[in-house]
C-alpha atoms as a printed R data frame, in Angstrom:
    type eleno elety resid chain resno       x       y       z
1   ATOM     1    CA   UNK     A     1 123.666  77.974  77.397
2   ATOM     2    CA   UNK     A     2 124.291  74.433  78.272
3   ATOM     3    CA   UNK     A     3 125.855  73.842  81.705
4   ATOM     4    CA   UNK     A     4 128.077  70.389  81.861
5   ATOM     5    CA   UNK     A     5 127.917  70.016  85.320
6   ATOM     6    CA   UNK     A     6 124.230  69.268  87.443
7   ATOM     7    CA   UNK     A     7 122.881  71.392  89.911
8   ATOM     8    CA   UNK     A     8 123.019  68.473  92.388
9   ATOM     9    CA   UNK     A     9 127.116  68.380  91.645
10  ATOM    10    CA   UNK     A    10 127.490  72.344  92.385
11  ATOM    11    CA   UNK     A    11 125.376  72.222  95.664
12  ATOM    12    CA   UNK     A    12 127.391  69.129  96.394
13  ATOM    13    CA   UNK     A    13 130.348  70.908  96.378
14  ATOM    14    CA   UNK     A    14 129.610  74.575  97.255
15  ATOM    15    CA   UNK     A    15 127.686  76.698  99.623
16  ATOM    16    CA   UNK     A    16 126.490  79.924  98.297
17  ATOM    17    CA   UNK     A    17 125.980  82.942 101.005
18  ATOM    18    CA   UNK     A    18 123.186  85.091  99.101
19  ATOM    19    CA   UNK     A    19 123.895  88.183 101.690
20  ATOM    20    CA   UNK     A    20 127.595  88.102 100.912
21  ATOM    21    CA   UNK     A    21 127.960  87.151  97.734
22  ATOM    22    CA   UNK     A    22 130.806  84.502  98.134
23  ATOM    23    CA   UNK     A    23 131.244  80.658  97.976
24  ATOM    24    CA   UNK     A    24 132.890  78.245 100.070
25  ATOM    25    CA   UNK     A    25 134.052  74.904  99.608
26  ATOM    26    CA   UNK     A    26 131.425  72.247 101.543
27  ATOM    27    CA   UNK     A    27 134.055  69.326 101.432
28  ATOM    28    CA   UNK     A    28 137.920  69.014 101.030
29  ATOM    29    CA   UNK     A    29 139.173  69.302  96.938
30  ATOM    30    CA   UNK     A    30 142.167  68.536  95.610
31  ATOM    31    CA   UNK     A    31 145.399  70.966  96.432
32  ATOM    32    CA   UNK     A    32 144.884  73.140  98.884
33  ATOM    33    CA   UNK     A    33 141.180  73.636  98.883
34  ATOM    34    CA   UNK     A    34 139.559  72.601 102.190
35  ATOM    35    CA   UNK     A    35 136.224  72.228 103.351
36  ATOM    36    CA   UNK     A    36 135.314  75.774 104.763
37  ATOM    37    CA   UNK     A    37 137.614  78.045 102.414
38  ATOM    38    CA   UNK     A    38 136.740  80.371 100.266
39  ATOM    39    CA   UNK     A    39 135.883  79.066  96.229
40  ATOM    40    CA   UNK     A    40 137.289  80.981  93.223
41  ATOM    41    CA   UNK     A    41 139.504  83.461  92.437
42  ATOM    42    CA   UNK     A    42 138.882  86.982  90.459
43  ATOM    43    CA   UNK     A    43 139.974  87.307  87.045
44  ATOM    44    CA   UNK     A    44 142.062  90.024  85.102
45  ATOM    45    CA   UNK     A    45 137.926  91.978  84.294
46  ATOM    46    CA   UNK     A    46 137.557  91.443  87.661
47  ATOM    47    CA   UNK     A    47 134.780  88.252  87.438
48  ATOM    48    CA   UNK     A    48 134.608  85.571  90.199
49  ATOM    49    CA   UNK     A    49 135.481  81.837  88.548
50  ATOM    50    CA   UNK     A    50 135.302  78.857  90.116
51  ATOM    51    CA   UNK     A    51 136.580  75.871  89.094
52  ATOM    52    CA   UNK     A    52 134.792  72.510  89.286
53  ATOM    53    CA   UNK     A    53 135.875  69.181  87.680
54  ATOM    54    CA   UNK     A    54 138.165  71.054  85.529
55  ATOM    55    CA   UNK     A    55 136.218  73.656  84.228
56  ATOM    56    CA   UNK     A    56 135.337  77.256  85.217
57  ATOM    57    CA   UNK     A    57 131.997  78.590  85.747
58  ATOM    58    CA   UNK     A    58 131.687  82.224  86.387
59  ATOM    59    CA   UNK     A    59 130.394  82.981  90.109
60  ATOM    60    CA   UNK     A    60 127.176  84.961  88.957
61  ATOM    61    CA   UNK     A    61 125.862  82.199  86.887
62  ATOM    62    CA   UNK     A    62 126.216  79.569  89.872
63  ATOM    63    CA   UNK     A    63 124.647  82.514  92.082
64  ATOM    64    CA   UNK     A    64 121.855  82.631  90.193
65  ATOM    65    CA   UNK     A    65 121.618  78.882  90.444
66  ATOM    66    CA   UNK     A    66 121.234  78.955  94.345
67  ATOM    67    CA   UNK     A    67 119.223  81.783  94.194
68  ATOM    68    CA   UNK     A    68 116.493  80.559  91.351
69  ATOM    69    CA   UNK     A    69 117.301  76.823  91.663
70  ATOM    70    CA   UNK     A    70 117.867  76.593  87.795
71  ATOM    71    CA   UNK     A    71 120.214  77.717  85.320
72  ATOM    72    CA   UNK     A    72 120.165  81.312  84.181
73  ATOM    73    CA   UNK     A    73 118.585  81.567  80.654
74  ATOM    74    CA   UNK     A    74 120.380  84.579  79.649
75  ATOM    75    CA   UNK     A    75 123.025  86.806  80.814
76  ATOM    76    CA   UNK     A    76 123.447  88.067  84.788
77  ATOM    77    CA   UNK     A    77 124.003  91.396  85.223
78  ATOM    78    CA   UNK     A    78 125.524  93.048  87.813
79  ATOM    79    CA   UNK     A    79 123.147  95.975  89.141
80  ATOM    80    CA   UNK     A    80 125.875  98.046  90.853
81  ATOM    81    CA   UNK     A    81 128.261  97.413  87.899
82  ATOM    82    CA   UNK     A    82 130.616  95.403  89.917
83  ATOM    83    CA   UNK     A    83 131.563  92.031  88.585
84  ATOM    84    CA   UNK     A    84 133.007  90.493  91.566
85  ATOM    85    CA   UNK     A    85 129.670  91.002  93.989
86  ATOM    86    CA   UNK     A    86 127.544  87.995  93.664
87  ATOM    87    CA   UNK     A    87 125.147  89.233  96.264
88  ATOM    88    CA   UNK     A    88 121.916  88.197  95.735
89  ATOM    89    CA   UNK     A    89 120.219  91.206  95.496
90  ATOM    90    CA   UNK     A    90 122.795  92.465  93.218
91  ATOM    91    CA   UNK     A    91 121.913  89.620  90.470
92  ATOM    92    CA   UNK     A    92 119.673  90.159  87.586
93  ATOM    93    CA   UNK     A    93 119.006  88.129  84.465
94  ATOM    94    CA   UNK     A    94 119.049  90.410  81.137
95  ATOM    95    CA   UNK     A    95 119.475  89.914  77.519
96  ATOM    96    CA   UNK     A    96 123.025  91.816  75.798
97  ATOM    97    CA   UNK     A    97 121.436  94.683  75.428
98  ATOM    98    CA   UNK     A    98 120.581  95.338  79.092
99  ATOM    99    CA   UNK     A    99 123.522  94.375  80.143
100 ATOM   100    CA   UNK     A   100 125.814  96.764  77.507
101 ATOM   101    CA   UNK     A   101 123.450  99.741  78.799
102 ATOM   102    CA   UNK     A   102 124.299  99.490  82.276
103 ATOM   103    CA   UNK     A   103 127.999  99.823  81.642
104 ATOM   104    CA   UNK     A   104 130.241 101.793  83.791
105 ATOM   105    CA   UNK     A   105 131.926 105.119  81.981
106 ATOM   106    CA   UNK     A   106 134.914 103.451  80.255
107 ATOM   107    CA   UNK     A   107 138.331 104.789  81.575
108 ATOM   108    CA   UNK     A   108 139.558 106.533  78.016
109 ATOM   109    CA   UNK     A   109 136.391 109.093  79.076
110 ATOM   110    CA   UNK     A   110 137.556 112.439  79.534
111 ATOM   111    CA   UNK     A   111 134.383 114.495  79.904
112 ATOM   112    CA   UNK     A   112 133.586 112.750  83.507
113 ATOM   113    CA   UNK     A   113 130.442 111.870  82.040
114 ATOM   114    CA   UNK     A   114 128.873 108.485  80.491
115 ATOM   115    CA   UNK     A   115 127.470 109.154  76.621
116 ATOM   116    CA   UNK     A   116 129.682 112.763  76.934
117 ATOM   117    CA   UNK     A   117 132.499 113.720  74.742
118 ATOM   118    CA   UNK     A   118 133.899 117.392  73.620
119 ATOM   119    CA   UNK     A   119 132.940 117.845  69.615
120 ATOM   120    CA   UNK     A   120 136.563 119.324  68.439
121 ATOM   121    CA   UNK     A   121 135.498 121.173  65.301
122 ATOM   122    CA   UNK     A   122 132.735 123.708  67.406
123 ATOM   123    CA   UNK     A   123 134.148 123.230  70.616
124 ATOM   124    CA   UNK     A   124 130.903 122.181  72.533
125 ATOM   125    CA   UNK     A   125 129.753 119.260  73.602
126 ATOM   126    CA   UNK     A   126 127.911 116.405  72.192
127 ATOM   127    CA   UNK     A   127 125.649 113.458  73.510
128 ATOM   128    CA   UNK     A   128 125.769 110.517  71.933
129 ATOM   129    CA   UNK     A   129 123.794 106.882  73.708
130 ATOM   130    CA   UNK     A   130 123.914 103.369  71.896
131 ATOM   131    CA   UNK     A   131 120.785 101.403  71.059
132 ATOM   132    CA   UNK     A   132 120.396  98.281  70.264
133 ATOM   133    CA   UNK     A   133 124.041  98.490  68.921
134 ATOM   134    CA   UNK     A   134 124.000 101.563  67.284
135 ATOM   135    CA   UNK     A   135 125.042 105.007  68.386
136 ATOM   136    CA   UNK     A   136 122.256 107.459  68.509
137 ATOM   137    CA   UNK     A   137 123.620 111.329  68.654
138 ATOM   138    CA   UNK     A   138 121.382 113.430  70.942
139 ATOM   139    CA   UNK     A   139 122.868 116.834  70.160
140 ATOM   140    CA   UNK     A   140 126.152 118.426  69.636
141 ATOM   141    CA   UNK     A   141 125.517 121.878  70.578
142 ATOM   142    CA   UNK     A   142 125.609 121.703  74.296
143 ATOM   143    CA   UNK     A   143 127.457 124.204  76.161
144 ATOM   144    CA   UNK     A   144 128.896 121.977  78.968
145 ATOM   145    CA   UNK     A   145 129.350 119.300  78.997
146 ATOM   146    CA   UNK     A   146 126.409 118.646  82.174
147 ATOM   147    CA   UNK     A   147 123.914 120.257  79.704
148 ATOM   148    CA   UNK     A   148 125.048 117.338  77.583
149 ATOM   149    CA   UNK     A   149 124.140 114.936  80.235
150 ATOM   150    CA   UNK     A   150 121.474 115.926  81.267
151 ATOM   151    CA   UNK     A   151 120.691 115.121  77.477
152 ATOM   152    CA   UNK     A   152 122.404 111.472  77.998
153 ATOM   153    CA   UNK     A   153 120.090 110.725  81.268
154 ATOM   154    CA   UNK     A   154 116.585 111.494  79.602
155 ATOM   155    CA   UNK     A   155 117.153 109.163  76.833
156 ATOM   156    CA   UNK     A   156 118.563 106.573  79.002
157 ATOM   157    CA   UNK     A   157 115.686 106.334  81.492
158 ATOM   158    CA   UNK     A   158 113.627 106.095  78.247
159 ATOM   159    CA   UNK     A   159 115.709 103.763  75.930
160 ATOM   160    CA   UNK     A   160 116.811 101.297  78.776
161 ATOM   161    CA   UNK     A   161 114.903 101.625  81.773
162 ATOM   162    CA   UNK     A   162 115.788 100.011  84.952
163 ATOM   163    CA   UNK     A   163 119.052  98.931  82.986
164 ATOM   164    CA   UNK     A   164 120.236 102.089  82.321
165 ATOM   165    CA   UNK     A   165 123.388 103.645  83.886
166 ATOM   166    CA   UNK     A   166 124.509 107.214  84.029
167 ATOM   167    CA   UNK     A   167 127.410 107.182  85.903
């Protein structure tokens, strides 16, 4: 990913707290953006973006410049599946794949359970965990729907590792 603006600009401009996670203006900006006050707003998906000679960068990405001193390569994931803490320790660099696996349950779930859904025509429950874009079924003859995750957790740990979420 090319970045338009140099690393000497951004530390030029912004401090970068690693334990906090947020950014502050160094010097005074246009509007009402002085030296000392917080940087960025939160978007509608709930990302940090800063903007910087007219464009926006997303917080992580200028996180993980501070932190590493370069540009990420690939995508920064957020460990703890929240989008708006930068905190260092809560950065990671991962390819699409990582990052789609550690995925919070999506709000249409009803089973309470990530990978979880009720099968309508038998009336038990099924597992089901993408990989590498594809959904993989793990059984559709679970009798609740915690046998069935149980079912979703194994092949997590083994399909994605650190990466992968359960919850």
């Amino acid at each position: 990913m090319e970045n338009e603006i140099t690393m000497c600009r951004v530390f030029e401009l912004l401090d970068y707290n690693p334990e906090t996670g947020n950014f502050t203006w160094k010097i005074n900006r246009r509007g009402r953006r002085q030296q000392g006050m917080a940087a960025g707003c939160v978007n509608t998906n709930g990302y940090v973006r800063i903007s910087i000679d007219y464009r926006l960068y997303n917080a992580q990405r200028l996180a993980w410049l501070f932190i590493t001193g370069s540009w990420p390569q690939k995508l920064i994931d957020h460990i703890d599946g929240n989008p708006a803490n930068n905190c260092a320790n809560n950065l990671r660099e991962c390819n699409h794949i990582q990052n789609g696996a550690n995925r919070k349950i999506p709000k249409s779930n009803t089973s309470g359970y990530k990978g979880v859904s009720k099968v309508k025509s038998s009336g038990k429950w099924g597992a089901w965990i993408k990989v590498n874009g594809k959904s993989k079924n793990l059984g559709c003859h679970f009798d609740t729907p915690e046998e069935a995750h149980k079912a979703y957790k194994k092949a997590s740990n083994q399909m994605h590792g650190e990466f992968g979420r359960h919850h």
